[in-house]
MIPA-202328 format. One line per field, with one value per residue (C-alpha): x, y, z; residue number from 1. Coordinates in Angstrom, 2 decimals, m for minus. Example, Ala and Ser with C-alpha at 12.3 -4.5 7.8 and 13.67 -1.06 7.14 Angstrom:
// residues 2
px (12.30  13.67)
py (m4.50  m1.06)
pz (7.80  7.14)
n (1  2)
// end
This chain:
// residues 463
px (0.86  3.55  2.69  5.22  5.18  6.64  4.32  6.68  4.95  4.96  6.22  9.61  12.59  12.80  15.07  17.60  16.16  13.03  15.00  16.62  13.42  12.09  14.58  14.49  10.43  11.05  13.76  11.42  8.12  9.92  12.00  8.54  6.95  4.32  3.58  5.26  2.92  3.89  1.27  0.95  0.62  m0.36  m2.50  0.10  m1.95  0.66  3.91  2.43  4.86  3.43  5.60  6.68  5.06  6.17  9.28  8.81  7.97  10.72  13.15  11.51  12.12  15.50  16.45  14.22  12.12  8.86  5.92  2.71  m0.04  0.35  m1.81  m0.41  m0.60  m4.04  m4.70  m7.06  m6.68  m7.17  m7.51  m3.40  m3.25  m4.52  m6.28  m8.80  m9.10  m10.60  m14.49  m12.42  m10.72  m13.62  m15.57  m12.89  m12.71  m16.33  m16.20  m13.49  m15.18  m18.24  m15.68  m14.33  m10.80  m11.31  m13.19  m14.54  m12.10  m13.50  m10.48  m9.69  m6.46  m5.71  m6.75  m3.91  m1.46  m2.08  m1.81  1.54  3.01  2.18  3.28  6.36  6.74  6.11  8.98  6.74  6.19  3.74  1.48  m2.50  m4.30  m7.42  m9.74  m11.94  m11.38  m14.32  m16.92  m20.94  m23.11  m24.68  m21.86  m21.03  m24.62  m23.77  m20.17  m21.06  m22.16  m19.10  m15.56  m13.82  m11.21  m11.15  m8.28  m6.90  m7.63  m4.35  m4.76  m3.77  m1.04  m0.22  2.58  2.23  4.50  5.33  7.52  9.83  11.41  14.62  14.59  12.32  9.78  10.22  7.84  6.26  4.77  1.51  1.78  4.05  1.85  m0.23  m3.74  m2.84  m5.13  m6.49  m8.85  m8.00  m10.82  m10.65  m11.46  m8.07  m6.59  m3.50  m0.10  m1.42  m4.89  m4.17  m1.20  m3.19  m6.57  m4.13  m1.75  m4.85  m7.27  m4.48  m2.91  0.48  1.60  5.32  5.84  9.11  10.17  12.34  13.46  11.80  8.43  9.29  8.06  4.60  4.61  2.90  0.08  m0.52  m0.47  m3.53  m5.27  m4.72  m6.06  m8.59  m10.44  m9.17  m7.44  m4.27  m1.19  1.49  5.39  7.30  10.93  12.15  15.47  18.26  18.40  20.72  23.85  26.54  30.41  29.64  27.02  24.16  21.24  21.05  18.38  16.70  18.95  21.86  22.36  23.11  19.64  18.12  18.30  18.60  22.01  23.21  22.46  23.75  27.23  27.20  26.59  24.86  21.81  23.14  26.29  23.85  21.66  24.50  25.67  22.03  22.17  25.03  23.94  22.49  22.49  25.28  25.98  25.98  28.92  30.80  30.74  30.69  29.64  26.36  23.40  20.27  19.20  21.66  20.71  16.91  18.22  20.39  18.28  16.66  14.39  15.54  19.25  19.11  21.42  20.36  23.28  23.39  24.37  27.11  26.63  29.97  30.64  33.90  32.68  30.22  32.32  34.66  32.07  30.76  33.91  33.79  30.42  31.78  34.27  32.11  29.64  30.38  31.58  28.34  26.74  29.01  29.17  25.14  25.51  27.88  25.92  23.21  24.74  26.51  23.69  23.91  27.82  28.56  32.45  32.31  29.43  32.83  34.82  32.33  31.75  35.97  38.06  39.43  35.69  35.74  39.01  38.88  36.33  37.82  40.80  39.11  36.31  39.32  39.88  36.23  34.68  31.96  30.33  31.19  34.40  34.73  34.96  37.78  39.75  39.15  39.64  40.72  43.57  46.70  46.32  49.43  52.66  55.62  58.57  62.04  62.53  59.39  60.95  64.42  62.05  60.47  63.98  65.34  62.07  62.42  66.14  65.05  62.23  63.19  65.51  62.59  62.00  58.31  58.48  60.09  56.80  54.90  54.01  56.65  59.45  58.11  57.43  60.86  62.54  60.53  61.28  64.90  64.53  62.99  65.76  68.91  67.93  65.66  62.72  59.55  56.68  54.31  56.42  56.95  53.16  52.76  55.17  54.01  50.41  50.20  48.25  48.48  46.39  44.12  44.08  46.71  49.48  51.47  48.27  47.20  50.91  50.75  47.27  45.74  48.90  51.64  55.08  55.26  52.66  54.05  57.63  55.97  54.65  57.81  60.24  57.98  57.61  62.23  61.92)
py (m109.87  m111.81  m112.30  m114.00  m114.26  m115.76  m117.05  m116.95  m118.58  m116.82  m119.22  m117.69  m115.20  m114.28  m117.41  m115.97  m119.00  m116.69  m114.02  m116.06  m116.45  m113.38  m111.85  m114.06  m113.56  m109.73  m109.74  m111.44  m109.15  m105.95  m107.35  m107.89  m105.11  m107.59  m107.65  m109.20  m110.29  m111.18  m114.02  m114.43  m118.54  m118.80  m121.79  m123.76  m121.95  m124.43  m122.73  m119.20  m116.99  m113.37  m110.43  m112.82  m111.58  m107.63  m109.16  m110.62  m107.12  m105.62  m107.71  m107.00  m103.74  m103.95  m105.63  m102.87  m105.75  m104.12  m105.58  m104.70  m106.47  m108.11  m107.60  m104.60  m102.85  m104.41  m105.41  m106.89  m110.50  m111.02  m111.53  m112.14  m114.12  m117.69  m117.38  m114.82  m117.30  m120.11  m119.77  m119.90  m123.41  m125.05  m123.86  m125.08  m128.67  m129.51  m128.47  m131.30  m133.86  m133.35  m133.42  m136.40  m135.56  m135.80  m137.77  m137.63  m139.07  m140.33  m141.96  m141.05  m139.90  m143.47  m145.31  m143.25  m143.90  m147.80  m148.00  m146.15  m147.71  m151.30  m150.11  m148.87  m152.42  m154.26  m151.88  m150.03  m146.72  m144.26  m143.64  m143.30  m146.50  m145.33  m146.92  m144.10  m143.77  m145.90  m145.49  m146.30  m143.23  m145.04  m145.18  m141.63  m140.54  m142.54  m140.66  m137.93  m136.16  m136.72  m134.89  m135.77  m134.12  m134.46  m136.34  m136.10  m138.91  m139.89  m142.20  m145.60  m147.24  m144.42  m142.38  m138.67  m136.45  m132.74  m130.39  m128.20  m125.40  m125.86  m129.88  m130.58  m133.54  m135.46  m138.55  m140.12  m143.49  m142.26  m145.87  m143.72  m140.84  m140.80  m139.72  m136.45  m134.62  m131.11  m129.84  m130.52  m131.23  m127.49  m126.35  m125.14  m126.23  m128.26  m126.14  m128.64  m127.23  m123.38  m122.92  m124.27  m122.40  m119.29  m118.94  m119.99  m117.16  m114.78  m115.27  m116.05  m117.13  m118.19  m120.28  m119.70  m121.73  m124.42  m127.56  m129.04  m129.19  m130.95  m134.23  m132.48  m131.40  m133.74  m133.33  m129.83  m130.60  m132.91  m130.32  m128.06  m130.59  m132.09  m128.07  m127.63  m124.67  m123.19  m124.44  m121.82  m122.41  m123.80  m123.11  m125.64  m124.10  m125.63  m125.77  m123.35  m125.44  m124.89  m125.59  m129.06  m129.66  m129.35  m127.19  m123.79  m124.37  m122.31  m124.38  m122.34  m118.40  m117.66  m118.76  m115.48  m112.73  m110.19  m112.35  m110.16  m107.22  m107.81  m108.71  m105.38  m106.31  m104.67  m105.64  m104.80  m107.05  m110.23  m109.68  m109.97  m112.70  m114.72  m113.57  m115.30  m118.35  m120.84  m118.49  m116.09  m113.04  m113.11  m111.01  m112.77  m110.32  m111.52  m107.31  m106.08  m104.34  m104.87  m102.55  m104.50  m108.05  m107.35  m106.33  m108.96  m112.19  m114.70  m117.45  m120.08  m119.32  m120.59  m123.82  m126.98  m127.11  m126.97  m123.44  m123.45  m120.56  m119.70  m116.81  m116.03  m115.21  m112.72  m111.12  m110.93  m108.82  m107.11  m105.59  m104.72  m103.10  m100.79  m99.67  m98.51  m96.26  m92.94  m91.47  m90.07  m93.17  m95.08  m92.67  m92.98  m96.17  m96.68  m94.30  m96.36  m99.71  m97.92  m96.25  m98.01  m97.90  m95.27  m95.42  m95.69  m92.44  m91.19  m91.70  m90.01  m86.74  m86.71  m84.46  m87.31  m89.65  m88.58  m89.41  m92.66  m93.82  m92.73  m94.65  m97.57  m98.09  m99.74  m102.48  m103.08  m106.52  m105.95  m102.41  m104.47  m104.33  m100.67  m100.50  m103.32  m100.91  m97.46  m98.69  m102.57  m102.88  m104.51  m107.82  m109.52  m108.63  m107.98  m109.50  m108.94  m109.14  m106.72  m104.20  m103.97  m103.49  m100.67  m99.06  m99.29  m97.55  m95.33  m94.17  m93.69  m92.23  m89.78  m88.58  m87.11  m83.76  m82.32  m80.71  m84.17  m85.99  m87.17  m89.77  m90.49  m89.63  m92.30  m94.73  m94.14  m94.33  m97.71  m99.66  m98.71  m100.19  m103.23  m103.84  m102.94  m104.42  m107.49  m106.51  m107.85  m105.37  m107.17  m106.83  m103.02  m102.65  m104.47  m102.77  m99.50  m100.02  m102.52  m104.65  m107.47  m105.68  m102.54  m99.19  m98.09  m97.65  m94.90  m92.39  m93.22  m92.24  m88.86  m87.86  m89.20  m89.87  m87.31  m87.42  m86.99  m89.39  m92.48  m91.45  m91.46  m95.07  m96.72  m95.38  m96.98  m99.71  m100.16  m100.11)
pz (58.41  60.50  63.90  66.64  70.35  73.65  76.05  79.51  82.76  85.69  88.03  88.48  87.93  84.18  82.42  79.68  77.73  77.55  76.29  73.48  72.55  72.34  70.37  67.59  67.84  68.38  65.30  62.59  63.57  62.91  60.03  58.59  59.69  61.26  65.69  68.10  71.02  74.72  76.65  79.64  80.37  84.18  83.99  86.34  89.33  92.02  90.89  90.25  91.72  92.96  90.86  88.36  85.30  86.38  86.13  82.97  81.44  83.31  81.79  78.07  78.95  79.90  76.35  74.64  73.42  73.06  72.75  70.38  72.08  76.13  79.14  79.20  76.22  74.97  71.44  69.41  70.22  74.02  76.61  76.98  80.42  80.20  82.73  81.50  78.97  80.27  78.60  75.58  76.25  77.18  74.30  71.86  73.87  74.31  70.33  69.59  71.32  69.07  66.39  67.66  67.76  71.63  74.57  77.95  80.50  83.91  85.45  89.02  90.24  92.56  89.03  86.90  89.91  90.57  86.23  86.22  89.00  87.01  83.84  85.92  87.33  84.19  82.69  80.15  78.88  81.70  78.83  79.69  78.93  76.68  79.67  78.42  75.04  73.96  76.60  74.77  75.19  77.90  80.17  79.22  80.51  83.93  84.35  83.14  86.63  88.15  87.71  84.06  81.99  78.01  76.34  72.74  70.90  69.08  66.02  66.64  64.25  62.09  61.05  62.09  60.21  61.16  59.42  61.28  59.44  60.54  60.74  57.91  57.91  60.95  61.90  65.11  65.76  66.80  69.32  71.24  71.66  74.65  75.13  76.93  79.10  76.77  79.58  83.28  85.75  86.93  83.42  82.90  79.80  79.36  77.31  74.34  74.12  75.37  72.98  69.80  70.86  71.68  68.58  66.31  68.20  68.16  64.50  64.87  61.48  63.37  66.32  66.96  69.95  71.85  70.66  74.23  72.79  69.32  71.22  71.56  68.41  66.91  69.71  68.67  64.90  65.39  67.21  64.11  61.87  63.70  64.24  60.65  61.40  59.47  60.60  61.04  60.09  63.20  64.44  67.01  68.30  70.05  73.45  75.47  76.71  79.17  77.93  79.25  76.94  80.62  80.05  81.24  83.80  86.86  88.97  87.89  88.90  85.23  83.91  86.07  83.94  86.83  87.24  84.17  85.61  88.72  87.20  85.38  81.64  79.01  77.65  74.01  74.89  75.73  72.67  70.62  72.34  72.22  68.15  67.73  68.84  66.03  63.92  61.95  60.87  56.91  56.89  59.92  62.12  65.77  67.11  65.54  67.19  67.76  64.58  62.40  63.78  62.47  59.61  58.42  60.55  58.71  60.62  57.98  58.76  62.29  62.36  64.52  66.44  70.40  71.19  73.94  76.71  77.24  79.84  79.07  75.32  76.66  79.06  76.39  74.27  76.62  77.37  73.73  74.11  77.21  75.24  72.33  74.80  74.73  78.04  78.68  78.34  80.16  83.25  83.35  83.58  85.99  88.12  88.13  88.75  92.06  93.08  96.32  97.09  98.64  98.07  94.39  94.61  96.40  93.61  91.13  92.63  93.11  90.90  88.90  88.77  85.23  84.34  86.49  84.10  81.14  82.32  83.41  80.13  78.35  80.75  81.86  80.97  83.12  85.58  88.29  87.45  88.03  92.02  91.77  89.15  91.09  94.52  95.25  98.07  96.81  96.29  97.79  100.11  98.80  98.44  99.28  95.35  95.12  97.49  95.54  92.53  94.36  95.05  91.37  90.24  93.27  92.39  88.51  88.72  91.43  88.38  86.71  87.73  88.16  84.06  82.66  84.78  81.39  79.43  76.90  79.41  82.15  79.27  78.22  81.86  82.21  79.14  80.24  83.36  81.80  79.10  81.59  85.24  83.06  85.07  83.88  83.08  85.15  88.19  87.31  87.16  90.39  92.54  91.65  91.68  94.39  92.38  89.49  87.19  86.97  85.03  82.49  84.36  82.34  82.12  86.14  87.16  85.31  85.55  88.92  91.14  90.58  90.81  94.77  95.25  93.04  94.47  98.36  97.65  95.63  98.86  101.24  99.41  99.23  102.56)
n (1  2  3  4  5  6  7  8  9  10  11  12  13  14  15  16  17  18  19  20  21  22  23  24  25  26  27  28  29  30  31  32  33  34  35  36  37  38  39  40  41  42  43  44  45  46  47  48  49  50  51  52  53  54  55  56  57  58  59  60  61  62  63  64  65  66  67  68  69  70  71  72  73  74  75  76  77  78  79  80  81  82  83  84  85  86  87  88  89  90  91  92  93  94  95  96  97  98  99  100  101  102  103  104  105  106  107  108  109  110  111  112  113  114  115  116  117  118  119  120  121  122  123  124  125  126  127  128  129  130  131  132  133  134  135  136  137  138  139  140  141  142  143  144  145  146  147  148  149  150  151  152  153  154  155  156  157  158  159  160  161  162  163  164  165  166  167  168  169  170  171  172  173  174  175  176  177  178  179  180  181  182  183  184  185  186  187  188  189  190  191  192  193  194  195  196  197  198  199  200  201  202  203  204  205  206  207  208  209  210  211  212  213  214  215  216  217  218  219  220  221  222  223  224  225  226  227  228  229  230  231  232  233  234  235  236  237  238  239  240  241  242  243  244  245  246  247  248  249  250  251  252  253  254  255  256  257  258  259  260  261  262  263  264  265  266  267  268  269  270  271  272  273  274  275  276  277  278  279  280  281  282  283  284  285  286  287  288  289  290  291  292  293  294  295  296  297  298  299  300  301  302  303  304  305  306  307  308  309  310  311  312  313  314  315  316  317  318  319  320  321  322  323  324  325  326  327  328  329  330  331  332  333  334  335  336  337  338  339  340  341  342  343  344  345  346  347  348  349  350  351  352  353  354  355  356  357  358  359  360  361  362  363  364  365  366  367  368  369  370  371  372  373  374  375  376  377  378  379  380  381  382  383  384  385  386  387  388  389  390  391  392  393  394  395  396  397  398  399  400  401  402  403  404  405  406  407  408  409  410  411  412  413  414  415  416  417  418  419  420  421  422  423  424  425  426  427  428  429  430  431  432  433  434  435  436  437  438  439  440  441  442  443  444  445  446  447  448  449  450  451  452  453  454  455  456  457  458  459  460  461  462  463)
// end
């Protein structure tokens, strides 16, 4: 059976990163029929953060990206926090260094910092100096009260070769590998030793993850071989980048996936956006949902290119994605992105909230988008060109009597006043609306302000 997961750390707000993630783990589990399992990795006890995991789940949720097994829906394979792990860890450690694939490490802390800070000075690499590698079992029965943490022991002078699925065979000097710490003093494990212990214990059969850890890679494929455990298939993908090529890190609001929300997009709008990134749709299609996306996704069709995060693309389709709700839909949600602003809960419970959002859905990119459609204040004076504008309309329009007030005869009356005064559309729009753009402005003169009331504003407006 295929088994994936994400293993987020709650040690802040939920990353979009994570997200990207998820969904292609999410995607391949139900493609297969197989689980897809949510861990929880809160070993980093320092940069815990208290309601970070409930966010986590709340963001899962959000995305309808369910999981089968997590700390909160319990499966077969926990524990699911690290933490509740740790017998486990230790177990599995003490195990390698009988195996030999590991060793006893007794350096202290002001050793490791007066070695890096030579190396540092001497211009080398920070890598651990194997002062314990080779300790006699005498001197291991001396150190052995005191503190210690346990070490991989990384081959000396060989070639490691991993395969990635989507790279192929790549190879490290294992000379450039350091000795890295498996099991911490605390008897918390390192990510090396808990994700290898984990995925093995829990049978994932894909690790489907970011290209960030391909330089421990090679680390973890040891572990597998040296507990002679099957090695599942990896998928390194490419790391989220901004238009200029940056990654999309916590230091920027748009990593936070309550950002999204916030903004007013849909979480159907940013899956499709995340699918389309490294990977395509077989048929080209750049709007597909999250159904389709399982359907047609394929782990080995993810591309190794650097994904670029562009905003203006999502806004773009997630104006697309407004205008394929139904009106029931979007209404709902509206409602519950305003559910605090009082003015637009004005505006809904109006005579024309309905029709406002009817007449707003088609020039949406984004909820928030709404209240600045409905109700924004003009956005500039007018001009002394602006006002004779206002009385040309005035004096035409006034023509129309209250019968003759609809659609085709106002388009008509317009495009006359376009083609014989050579007044510009967008100057037409903004004189009678008061703005530079905002809802259709044929339908809003008909059906929400009237005849008297577009007449009203266009006199005061001459004068």
């Amino acid at each position: 059976m295929v088994r994936t997961r994400i293993a987020p750390s709650p040690t802040g707000f939920p990353h979009i990163g994570t997200i990207y993630q998820a969904l292609f783990n999410f995607a391949w589990a139900r493609k297969n029929s197989g689980n897809f399992i949510v861990r929880i990795e809160d070993t980093d006890r320092e940069r815990l953060v208290e309601g970070a995991e409930k966010k986590i789940f709340e963001a899962l949720d959000w995305f309808s990206l369910r999981e089968d097994e997590s700390p909160r829906r319990r499966g077969g394979y926990g524990p699911y926090r690290q933490s509740e792990r740790l017998k486990i860890y230790s177990k599995y450690a003490e195990q390698l260094v009988e195996k030999g694939g590991a060793y006893y490490c007794f350096c202290s802390k002001k050793r490791l910092e007066e070695l890096h800070k030579e190396q540092i000075k001497e211009k080398k690499s920070t890598m651990y100096d194997k002062h314990c590698r080779n300790l006699s079992e005498e001197e291991l029965a001396q150190k052995k009260g005191g503190p210690y943490v346990i070490r991989l022991k990384v081959p000396e002078s060989e070639t490691i070769s991993v395969k990635d699925e989507i790279r192929g065979i790549i190879n490290f000097d294992s000379s450039l590998i350091e000795d890295s710490v498996l099991l911490k003093s605390d008897r918390y494990p390192t990510y090396h030793l808990g994700v290898v212990v984990d995925d093995y214990s829990m049978k994932i059969t894909h690790v489907v993850r970011g290209e960030e850890w391909l330089s421990s890679f090679p680390k973890h494929i040891l572990l597998y071989k040296y507990f002679e455990w099957p090695i599942p298939l990896f998928y390194h993908t490419p790391i989220l980048r901004n238009p200029d090529k940056s990654k999309v890190s916590k230091r920027q609001g748009h990593a936070n996936v309550d950002w999204y929300k916030d903004e007013g997009f849909l979480p159907e709008a940013i899956l499709n956006f995340l699918g389309l990134l490294g990977w395509t749709h077989p048929d080209g299609l750049e709007e597909f949902s999250l159904y389709d996306f399982i359907d047609k996704f394929n782990l080995n069709n993810i591309r190794n290119v650097a994904p670029v995060f562009d905003i203006t693309k999502l806004e773009w389709l997630n104006g697309v994605w407004i205008r394929k709700y139904s009106f029931e839909k979007l209404k709902e949600a509206l409602e519950k992105f305003y559910k605090d602003d009082s003015s637009v809960k004005e505006i809904f419970e109006s005579k024309h909230g309905d029709l406002l959002i009817r007449l707003a859905q088609s020039r949406m990119r984004k909820l928030s988008d709404f209240k600045d459609l409905a109700i924004k204040s003009p956005s500039k004076e007018l001009s002394a060109k602006d006002k004779e504008i206002a009385l040309k309309l005035f004096n035409k329009l006034s023509k129309l009597e209250v019968k003759q007030w609809n659609e085709e005869k106002i388009l008509q009356t317009l495009r006359d006043i376009k083609n014989n005064e050579g007044i510009s559309m967008k100057d037409i729009y903004f004189v009678i609306t008061g703005r530079e753009q905002g809802l259709p402005l044929i339908e809003t003169m008909v059906r929400i302000e009237g005849r008297e009331n577009i007449l009203k504003k266009l006199q005061e407006r001459s004068s």
